[in-house]
C-alpha positions as YAML, in Angstrom:
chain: A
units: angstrom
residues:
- id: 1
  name: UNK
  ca: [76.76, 137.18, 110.44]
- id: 2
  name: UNK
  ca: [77.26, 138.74, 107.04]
- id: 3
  name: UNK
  ca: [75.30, 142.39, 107.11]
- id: 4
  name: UNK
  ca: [72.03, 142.59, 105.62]
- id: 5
  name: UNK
  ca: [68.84, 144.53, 106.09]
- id: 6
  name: UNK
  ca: [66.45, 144.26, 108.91]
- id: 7
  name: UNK
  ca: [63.70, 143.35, 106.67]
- id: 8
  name: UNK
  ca: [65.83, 140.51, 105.31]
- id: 9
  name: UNK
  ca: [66.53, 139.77, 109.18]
- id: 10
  name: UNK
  ca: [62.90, 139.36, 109.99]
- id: 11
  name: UNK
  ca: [62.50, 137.39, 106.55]
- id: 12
  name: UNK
  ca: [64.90, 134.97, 107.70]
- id: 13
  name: UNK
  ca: [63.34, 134.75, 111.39]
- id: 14
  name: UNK
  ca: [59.94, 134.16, 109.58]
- id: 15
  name: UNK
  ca: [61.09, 131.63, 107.45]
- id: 16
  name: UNK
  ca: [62.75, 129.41, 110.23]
- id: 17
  name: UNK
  ca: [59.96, 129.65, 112.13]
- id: 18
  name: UNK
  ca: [57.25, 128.54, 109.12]
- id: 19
  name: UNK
  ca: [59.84, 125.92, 108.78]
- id: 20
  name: UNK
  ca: [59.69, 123.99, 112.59]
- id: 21
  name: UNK
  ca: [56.00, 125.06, 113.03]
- id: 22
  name: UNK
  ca: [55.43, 122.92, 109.51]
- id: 23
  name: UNK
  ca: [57.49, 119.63, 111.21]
- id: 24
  name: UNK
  ca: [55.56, 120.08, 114.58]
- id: 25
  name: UNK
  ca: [51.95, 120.28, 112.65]
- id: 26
  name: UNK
  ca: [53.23, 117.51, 110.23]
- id: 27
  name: UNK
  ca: [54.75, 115.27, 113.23]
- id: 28
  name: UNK
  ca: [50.97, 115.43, 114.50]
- id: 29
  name: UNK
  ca: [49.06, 114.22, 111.47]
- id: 30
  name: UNK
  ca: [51.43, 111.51, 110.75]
- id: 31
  name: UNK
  ca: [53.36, 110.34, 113.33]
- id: 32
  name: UNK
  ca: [52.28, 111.55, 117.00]
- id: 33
  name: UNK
  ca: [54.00, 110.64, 119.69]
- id: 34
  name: UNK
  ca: [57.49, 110.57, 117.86]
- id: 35
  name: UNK
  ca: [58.69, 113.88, 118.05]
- id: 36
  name: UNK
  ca: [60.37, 114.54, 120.61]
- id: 37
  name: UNK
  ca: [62.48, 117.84, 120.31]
- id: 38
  name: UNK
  ca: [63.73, 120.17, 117.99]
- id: 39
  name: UNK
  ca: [66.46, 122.38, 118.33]
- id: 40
  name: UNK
  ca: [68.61, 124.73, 115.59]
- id: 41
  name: UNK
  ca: [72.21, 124.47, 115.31]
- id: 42
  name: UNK
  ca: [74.68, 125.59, 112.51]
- id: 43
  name: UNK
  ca: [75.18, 129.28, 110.96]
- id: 44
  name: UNK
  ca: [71.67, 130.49, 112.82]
- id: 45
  name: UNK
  ca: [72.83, 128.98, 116.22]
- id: 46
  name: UNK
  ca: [76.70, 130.50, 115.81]
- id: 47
  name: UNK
  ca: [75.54, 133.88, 113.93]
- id: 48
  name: UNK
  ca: [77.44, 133.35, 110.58]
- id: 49
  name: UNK
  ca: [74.33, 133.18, 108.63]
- id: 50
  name: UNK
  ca: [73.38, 135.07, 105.29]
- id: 51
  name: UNK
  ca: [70.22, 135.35, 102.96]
- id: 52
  name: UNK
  ca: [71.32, 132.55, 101.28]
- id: 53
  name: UNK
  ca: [71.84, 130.20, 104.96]
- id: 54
  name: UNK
  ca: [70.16, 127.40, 104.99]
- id: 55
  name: UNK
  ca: [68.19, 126.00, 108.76]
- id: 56
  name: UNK
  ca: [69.99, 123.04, 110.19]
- id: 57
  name: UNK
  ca: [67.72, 121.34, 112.95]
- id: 58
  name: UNK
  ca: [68.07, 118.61, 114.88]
- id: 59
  name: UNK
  ca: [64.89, 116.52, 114.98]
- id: 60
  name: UNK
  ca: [64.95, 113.97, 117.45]
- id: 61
  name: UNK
  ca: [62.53, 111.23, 116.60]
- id: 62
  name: UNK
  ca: [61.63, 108.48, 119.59]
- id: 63
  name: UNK
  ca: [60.89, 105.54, 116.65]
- id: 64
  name: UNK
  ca: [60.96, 104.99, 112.60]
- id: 65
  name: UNK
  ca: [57.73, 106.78, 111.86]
- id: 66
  name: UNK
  ca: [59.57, 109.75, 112.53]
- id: 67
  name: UNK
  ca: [61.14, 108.97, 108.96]
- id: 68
  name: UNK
  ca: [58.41, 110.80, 107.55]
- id: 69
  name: UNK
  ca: [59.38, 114.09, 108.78]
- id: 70
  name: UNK
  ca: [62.45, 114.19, 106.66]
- id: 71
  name: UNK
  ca: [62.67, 116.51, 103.26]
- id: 72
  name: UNK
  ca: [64.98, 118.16, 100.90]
- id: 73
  name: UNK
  ca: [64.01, 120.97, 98.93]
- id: 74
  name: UNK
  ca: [64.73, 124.15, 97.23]
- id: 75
  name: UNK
  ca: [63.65, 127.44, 98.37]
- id: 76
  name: UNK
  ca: [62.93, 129.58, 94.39]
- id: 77
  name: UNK
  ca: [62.76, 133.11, 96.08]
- id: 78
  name: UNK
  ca: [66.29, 132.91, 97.82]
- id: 79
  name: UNK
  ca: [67.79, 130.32, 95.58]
- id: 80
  name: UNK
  ca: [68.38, 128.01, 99.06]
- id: 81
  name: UNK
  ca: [68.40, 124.39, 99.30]
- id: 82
  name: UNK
  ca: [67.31, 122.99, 102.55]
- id: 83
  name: UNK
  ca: [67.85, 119.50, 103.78]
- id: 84
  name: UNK
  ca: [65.57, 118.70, 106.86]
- id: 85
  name: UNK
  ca: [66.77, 115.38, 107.76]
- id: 86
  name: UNK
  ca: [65.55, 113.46, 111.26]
- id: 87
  name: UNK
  ca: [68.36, 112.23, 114.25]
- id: 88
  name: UNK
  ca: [67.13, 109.05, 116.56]
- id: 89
  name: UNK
  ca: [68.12, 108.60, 120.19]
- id: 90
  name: UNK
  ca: [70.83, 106.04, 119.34]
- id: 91
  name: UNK
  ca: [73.03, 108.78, 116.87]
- id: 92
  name: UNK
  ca: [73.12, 110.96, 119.57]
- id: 93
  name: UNK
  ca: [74.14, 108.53, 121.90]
- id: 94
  name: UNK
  ca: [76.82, 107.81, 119.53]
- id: 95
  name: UNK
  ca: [77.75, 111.43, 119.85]
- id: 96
  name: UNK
  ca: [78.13, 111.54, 123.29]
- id: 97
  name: UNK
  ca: [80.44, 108.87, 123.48]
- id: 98
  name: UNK
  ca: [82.77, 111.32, 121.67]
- id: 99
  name: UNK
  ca: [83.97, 108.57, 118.07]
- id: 100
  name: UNK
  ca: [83.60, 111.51, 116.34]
- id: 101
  name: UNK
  ca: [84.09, 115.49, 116.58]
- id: 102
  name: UNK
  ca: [81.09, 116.31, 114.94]
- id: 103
  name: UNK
  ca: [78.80, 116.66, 117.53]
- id: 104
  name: UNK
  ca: [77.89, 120.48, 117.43]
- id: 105
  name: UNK
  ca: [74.35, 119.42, 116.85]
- id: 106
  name: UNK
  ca: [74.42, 117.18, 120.24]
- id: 107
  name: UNK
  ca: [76.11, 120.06, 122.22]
- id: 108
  name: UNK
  ca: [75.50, 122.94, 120.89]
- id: 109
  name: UNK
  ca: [71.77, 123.07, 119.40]
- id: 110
  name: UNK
  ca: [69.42, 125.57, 120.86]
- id: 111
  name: UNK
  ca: [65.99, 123.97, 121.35]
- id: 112
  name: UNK
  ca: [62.62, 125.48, 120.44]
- id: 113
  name: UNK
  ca: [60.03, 122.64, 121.18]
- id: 114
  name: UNK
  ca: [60.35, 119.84, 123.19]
- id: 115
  name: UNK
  ca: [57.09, 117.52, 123.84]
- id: 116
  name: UNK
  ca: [57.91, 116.38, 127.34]
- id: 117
  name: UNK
  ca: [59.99, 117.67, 129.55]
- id: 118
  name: UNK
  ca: [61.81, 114.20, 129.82]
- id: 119
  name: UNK
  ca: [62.90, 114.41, 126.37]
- id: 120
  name: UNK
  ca: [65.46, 117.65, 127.79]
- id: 121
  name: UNK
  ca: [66.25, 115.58, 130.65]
- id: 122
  name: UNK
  ca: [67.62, 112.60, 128.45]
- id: 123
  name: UNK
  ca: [68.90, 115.38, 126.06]
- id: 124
  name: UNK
  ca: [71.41, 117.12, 129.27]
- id: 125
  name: UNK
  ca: [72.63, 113.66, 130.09]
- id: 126
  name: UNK
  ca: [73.85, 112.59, 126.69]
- id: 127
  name: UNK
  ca: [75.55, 116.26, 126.80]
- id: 128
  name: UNK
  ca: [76.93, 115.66, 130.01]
- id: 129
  name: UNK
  ca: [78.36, 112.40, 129.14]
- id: 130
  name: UNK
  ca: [79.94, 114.29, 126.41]
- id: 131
  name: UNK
  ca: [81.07, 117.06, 128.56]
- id: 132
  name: UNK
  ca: [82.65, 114.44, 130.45]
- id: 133
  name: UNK
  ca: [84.61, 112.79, 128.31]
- id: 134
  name: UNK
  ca: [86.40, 116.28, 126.77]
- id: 135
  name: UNK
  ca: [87.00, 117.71, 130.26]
- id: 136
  name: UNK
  ca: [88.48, 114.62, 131.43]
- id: 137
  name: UNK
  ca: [92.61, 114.14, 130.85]
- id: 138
  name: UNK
  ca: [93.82, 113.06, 127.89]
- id: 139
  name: UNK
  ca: [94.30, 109.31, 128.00]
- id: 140
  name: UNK
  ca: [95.82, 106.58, 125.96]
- id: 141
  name: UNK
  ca: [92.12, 105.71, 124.86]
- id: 142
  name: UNK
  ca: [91.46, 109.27, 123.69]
- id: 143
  name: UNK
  ca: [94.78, 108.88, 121.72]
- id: 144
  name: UNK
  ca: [93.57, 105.67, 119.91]
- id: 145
  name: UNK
  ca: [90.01, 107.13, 119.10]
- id: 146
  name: UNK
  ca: [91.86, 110.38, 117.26]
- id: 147
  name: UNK
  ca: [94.58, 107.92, 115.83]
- id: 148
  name: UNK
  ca: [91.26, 105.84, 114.39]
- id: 149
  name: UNK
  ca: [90.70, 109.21, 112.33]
- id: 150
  name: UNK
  ca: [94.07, 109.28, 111.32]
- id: 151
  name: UNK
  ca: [94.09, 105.59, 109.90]
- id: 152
  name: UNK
  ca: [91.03, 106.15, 107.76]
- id: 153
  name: UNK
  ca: [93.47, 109.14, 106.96]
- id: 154
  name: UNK
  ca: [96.23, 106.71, 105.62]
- id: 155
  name: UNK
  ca: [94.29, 104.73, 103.85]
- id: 156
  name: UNK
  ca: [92.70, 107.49, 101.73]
- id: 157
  name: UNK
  ca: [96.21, 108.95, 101.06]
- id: 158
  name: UNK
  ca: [96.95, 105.24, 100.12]
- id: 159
  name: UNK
  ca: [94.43, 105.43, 97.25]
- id: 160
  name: UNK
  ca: [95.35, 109.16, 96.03]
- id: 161
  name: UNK
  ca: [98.72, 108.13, 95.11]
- id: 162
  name: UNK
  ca: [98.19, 105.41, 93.39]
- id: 163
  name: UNK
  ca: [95.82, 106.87, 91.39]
- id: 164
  name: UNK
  ca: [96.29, 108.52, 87.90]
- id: 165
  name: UNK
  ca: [92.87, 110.56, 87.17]
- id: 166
  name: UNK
  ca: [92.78, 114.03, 88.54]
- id: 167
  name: UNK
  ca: [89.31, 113.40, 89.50]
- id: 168
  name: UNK
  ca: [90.53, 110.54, 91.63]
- id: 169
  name: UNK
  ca: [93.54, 111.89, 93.14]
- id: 170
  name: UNK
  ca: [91.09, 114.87, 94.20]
- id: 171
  name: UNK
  ca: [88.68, 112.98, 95.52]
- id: 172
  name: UNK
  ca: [90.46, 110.85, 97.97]
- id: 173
  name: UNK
  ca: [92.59, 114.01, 98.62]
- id: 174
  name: UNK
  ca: [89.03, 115.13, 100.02]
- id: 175
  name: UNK
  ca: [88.33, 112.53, 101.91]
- id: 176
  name: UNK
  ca: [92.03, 112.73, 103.69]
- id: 177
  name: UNK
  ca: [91.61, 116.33, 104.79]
- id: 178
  name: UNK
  ca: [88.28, 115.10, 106.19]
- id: 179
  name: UNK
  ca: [89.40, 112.52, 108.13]
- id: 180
  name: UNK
  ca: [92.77, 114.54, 109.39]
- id: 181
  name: UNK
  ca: [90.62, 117.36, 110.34]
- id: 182
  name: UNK
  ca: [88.55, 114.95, 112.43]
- id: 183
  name: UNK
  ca: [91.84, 113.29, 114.04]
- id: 184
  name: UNK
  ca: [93.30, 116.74, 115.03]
- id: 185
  name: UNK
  ca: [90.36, 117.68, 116.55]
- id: 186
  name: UNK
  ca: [90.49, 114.52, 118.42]
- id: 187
  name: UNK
  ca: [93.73, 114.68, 119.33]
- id: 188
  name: UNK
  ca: [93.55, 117.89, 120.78]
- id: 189
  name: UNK
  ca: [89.72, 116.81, 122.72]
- id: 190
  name: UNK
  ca: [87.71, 119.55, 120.79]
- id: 191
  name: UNK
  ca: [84.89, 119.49, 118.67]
- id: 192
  name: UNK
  ca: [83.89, 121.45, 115.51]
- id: 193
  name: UNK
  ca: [81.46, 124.15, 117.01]
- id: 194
  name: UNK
  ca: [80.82, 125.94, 113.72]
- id: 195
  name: UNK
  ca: [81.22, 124.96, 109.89]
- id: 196
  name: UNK
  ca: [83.17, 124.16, 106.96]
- id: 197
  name: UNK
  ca: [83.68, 128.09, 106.31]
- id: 198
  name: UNK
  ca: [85.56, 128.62, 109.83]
- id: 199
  name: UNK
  ca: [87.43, 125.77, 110.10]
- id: 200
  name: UNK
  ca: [90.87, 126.70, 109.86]
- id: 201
  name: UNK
  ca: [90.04, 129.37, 112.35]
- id: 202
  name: UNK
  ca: [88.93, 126.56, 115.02]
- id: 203
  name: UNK
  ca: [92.41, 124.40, 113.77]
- id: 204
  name: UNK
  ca: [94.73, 126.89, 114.35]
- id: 205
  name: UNK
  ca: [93.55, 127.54, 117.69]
- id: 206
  name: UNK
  ca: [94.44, 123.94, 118.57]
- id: 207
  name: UNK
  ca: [97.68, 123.24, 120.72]
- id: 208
  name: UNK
  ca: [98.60, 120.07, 119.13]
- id: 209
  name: UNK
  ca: [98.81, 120.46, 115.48]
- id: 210
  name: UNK
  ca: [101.54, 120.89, 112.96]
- id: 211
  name: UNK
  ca: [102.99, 124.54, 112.66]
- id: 212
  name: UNK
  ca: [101.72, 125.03, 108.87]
- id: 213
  name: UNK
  ca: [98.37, 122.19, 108.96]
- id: 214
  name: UNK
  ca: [95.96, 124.31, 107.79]
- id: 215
  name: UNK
  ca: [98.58, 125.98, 104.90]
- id: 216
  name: UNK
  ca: [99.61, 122.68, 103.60]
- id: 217
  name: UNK
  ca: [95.86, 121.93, 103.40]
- id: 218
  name: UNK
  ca: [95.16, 125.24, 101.60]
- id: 219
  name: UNK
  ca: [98.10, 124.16, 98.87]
- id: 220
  name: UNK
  ca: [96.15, 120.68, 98.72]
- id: 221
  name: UNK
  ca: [92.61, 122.50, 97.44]
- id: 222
  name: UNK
  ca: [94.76, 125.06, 95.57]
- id: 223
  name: UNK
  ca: [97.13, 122.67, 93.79]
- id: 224
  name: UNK
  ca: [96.04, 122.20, 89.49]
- id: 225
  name: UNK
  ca: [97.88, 118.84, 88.95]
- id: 226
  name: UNK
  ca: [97.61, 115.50, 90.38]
- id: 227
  name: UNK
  ca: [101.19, 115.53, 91.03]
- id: 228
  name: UNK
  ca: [101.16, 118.71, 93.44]
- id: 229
  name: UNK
  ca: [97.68, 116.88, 94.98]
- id: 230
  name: UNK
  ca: [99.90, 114.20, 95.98]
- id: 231
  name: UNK
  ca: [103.34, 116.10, 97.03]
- id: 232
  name: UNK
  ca: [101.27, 118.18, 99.38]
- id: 233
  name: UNK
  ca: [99.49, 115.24, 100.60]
- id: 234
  name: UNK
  ca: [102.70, 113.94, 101.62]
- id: 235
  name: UNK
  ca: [103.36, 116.70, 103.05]
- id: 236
  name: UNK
  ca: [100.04, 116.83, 105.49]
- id: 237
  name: UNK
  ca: [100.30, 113.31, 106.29]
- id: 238
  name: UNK
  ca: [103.78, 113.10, 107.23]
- id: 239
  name: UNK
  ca: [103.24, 116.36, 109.13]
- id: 240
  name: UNK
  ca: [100.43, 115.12, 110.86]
- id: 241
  name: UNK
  ca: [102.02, 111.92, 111.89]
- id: 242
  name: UNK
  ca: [104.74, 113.72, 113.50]
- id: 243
  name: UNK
  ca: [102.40, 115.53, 116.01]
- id: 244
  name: UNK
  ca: [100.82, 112.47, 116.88]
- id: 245
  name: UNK
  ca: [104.36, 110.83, 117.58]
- id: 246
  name: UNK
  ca: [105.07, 113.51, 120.16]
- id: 247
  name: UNK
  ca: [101.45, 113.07, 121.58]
- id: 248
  name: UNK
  ca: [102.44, 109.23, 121.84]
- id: 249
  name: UNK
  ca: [105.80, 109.54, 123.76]
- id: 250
  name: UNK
  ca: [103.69, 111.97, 126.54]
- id: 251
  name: UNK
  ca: [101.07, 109.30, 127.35]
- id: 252
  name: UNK
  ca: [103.73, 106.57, 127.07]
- id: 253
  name: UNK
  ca: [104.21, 107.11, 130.69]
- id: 254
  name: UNK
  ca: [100.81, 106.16, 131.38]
- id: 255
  name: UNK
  ca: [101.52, 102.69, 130.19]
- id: 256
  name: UNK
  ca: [101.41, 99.77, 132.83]
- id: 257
  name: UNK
  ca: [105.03, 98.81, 133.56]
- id: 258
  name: UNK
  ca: [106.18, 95.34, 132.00]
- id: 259
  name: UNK
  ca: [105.47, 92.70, 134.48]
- id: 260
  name: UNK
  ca: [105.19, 88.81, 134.76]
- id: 261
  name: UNK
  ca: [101.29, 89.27, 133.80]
- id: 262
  name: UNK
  ca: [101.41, 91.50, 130.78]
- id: 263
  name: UNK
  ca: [104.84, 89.32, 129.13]
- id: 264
  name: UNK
  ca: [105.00, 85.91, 130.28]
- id: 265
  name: UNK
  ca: [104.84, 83.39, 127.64]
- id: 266
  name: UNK
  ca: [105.38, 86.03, 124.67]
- id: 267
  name: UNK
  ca: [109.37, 85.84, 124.16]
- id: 268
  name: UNK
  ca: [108.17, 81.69, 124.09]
- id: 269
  name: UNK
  ca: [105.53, 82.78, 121.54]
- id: 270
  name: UNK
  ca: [108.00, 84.66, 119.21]
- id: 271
  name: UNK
  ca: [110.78, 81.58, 119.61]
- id: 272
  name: UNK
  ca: [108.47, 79.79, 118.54]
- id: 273
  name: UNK
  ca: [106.96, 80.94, 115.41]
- id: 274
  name: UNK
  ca: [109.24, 82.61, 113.58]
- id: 275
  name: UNK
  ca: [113.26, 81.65, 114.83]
- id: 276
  name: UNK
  ca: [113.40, 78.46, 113.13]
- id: 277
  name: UNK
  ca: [111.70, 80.18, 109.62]
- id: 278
  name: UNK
  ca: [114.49, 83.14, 109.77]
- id: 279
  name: UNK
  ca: [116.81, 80.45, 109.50]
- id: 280
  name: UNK
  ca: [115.21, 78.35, 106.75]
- id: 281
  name: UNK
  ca: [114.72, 81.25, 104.91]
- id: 282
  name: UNK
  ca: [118.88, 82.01, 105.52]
- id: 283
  name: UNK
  ca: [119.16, 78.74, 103.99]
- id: 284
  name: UNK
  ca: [117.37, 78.21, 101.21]
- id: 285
  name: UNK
  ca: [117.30, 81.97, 100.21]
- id: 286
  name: UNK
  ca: [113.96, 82.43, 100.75]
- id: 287
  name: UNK
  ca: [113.47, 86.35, 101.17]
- id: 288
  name: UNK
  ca: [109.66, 86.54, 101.64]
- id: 289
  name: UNK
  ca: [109.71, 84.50, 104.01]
- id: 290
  name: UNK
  ca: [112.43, 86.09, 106.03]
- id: 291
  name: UNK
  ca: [110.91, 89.80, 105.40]
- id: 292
  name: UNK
  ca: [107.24, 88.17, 106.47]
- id: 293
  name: UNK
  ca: [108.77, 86.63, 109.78]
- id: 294
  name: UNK
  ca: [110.26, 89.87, 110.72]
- id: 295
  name: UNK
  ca: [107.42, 91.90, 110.33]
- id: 296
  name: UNK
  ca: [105.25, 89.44, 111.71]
- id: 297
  name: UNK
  ca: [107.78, 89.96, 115.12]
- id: 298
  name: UNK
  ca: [107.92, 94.01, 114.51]
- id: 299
  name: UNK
  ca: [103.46, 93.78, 114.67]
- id: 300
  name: UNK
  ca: [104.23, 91.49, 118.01]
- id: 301
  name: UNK
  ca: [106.36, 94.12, 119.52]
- id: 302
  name: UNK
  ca: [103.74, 96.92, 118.43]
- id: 303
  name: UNK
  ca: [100.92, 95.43, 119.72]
- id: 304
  name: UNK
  ca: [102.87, 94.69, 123.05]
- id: 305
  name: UNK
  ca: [104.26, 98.12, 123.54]
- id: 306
  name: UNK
  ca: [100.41, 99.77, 123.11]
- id: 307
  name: UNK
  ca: [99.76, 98.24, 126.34]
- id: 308
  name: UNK
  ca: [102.79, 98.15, 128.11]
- id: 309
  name: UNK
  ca: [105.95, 100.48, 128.58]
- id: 310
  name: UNK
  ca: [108.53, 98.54, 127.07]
- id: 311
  name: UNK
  ca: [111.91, 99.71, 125.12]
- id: 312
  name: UNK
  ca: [111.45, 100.28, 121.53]
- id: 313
  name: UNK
  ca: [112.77, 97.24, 119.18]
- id: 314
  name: UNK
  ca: [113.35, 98.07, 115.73]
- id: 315
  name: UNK
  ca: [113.12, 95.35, 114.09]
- id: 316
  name: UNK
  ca: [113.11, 95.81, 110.60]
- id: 317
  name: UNK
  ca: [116.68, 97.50, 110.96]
- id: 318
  name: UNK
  ca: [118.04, 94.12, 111.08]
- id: 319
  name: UNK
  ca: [116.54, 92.84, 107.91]
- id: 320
  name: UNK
  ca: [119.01, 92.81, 104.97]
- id: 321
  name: UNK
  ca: [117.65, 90.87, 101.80]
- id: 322
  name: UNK
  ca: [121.30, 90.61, 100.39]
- id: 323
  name: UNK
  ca: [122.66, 88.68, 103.68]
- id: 324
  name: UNK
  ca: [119.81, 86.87, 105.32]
- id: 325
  name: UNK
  ca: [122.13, 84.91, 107.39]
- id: 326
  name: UNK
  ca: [123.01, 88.35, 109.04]
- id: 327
  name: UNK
  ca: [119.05, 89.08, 109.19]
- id: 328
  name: UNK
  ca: [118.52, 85.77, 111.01]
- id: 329
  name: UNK
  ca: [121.82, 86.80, 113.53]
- id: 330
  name: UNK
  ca: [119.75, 90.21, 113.74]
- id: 331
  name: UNK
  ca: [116.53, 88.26, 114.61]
- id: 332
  name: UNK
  ca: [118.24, 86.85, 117.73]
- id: 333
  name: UNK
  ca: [119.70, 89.68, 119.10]
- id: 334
  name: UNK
  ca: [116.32, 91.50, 119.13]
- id: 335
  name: UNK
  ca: [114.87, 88.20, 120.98]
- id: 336
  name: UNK
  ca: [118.13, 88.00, 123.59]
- id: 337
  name: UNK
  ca: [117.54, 92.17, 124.25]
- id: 338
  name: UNK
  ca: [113.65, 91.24, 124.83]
- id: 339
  name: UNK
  ca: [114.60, 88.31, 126.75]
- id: 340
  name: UNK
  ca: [116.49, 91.16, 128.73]
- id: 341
  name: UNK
  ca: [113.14, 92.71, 129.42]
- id: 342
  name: UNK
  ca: [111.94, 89.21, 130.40]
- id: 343
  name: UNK
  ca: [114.27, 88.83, 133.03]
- id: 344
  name: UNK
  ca: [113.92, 92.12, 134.47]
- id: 345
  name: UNK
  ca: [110.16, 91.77, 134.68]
- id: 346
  name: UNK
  ca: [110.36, 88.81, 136.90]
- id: 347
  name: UNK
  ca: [110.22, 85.76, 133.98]
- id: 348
  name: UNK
  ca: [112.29, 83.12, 133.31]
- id: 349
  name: UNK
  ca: [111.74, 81.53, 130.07]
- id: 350
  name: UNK
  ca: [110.31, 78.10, 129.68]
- id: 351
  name: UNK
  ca: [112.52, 75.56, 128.27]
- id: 352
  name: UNK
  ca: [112.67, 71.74, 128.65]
- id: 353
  name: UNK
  ca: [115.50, 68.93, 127.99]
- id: 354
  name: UNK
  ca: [112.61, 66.89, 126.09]
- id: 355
  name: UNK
  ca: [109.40, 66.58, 125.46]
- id: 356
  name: UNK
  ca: [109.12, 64.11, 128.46]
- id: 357
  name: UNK
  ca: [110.38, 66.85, 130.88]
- id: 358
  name: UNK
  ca: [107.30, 68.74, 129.75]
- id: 359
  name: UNK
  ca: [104.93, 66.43, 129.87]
- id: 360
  name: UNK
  ca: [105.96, 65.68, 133.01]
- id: 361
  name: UNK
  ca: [105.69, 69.49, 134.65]
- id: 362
  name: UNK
  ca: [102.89, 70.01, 132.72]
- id: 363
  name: UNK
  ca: [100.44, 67.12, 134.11]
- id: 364
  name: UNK
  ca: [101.66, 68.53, 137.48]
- id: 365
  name: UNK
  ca: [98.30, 69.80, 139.51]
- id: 366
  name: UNK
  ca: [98.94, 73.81, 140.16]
- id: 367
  name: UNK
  ca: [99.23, 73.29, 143.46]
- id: 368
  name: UNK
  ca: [102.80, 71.86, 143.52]
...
């Protein structure tokens, strides 16, 4: 809390108050029966308000007439704009499933009116879900919803540099350092507790996090060219990859182990679509479709090895666009190490003389 006078205190306190007494009186013209609870959160609920704070409140409304209660305006004696703005049940259910870590106004918001006490009731299970779900140890699922954040991320930084206005670059600059700051905070099971202006103070206290994160983001909003936008960009995204990396490898472990029920029929699967094109493409020269093949067995191997702990296979090593008779000799040494990992999981791969010899074992009732 900035200092300031006690009359200016008491102003303040006043004000607030004028403010939720207006939304209960209003909520009983026009809507009764909706309101169910309001409750302050932001600078007045943490203490780093000023004279020129705004009042965040969260108004829980039970249905849409609740709309009504919702108003932006600007206050002429203090030169403050306040945006009162209504939350339904379902947003803060959303909250407490924890796809976000912006949910200070679910967990932290001090209530002043409630119209039935089974309005707080519902209100301390959606923040004990919540509480839940942080306290609990950090799983593979945890590690997808933070690397969601970072994904929306990538494709921001995507759009910053290929853009060539300032404006632009800036603007999707802004939106990366949003959706970072949301991923770290995810991947670390925290929420923001207070706002924009003490961020970096709750980043740095997180564990996981790149040594520098909230430095290189500080050279982002200071840089005066597009070009030193986008080199610090690189910078925070590569960075911030990194860290997640290391996050990866530790729940790795927690994988299921490769068995006959997570593989069987996938080495089959990758024979099968894409052996015969790496050799066309060998033949006839055809490098898009040798570089699509290959990637389309690197995404196979990625999506296996989210579920289950397998070796890595890099795939992509083996493609060489000037010799794509050696990428096709690379393409089935990946697929005899896999079929490595077949064998050792219990699976024998599937192969027939002729198409009679399957036919034959296949009309066979599962019982034999």
């Amino acid at each position: 809390m900035e200092t300031m006078g006690k009359s200016s205190m008491i102003y303040l306190e006043e004000r607030n108050q004028k403010i939720i007494d207006a939304v209960i009186k209003k909520a009983e013209a026009v809507c009764p029966g909706t309101l169910a609870l309001i409750g302050i959160y932001g600078s007045f609920m943490t203490g780093d308000f000023c004279e020129k704070s705004d009042l965040d409140l969260l108004i829980l409304i039970n249905d849409d007439r609740g709309w009504q209660l919702g108003r932006a305006f600007i206050q002429d004696d203090l030169q403050v704009g306040h945006d009162i703005y209504c939350t339904t049940w379902e947003q803060l259910q959303e909250d407490a499933n924890y796809e976000h870590p912006n949910i200070s106004k679910l967990m932290d918001a001090k209530i002043v009116y409630c119209a039935d006490e089974k309005y707080m009731e519902q209100l301390d299970t959606l923040r004990q879900r919540a509480r839940e779900i942080l306290s609990a140890p950090f799983s593979e699922a945890d590690y997808g919803k933070a690397e969601k954040q970072l994904k929306e991320a990538a494709q921001h930084y995507t759009m910053a540099m290929i853009s060539e206005c300032r404006a632009d670059v800036l603007a999707e600059a802004g939106n990366v350092i949003y959706y970072v700051e949301n991923a770290m905070a995810m991947l670390n099971k925290r929420y923001f507790h207070r706002g924009v202006k003490r961020v970096y103070e709750e980043l740095n206290a997180m564990r996981n996090r790149p040594e520098k994160f909230c430095d290189t983001i500080e050279k982002i909003v200071s840089a005066d060219s597009a070009a030193a936008v986008k080199e610090h960009l690189t910078t925070l995204m590569r960075e911030t990859n990194a860290v997640f990396q290391q996050v990866k490898e530790t729940i790795t472990a927690q994988k299921k182990s490769a068995d006959s029920a997570s593989l069987t029929g996938t080495y089959e699967e990758m024979y099968s679509n894409w052996r015969n094109k790496m050799y066309e493409a060998a033949k006839t020269g055809n490098r898009h479709l040798a570089f699509v093949s290959m990637n389309s067995l690197n995404a196979m191997f990625s999506e296996i090895c989210s579920e289950v702990a397998l070796d890595r296979y890099d795939v992509l090593d083996g493609y060489d666009p000037q010799d794509l008779h050696k990428t096709a000799a690379a393409f089935d040494d990946i697929l005899r190490a896999y079929l490595e990992a077949y064998k050792r999981a219990g699976i024998k791969a599937l192969h027939y003389s002729d198409i009679d010899a399957f036919v034959l074992d296949y009309r066979k009732p599962f019982s034999e």
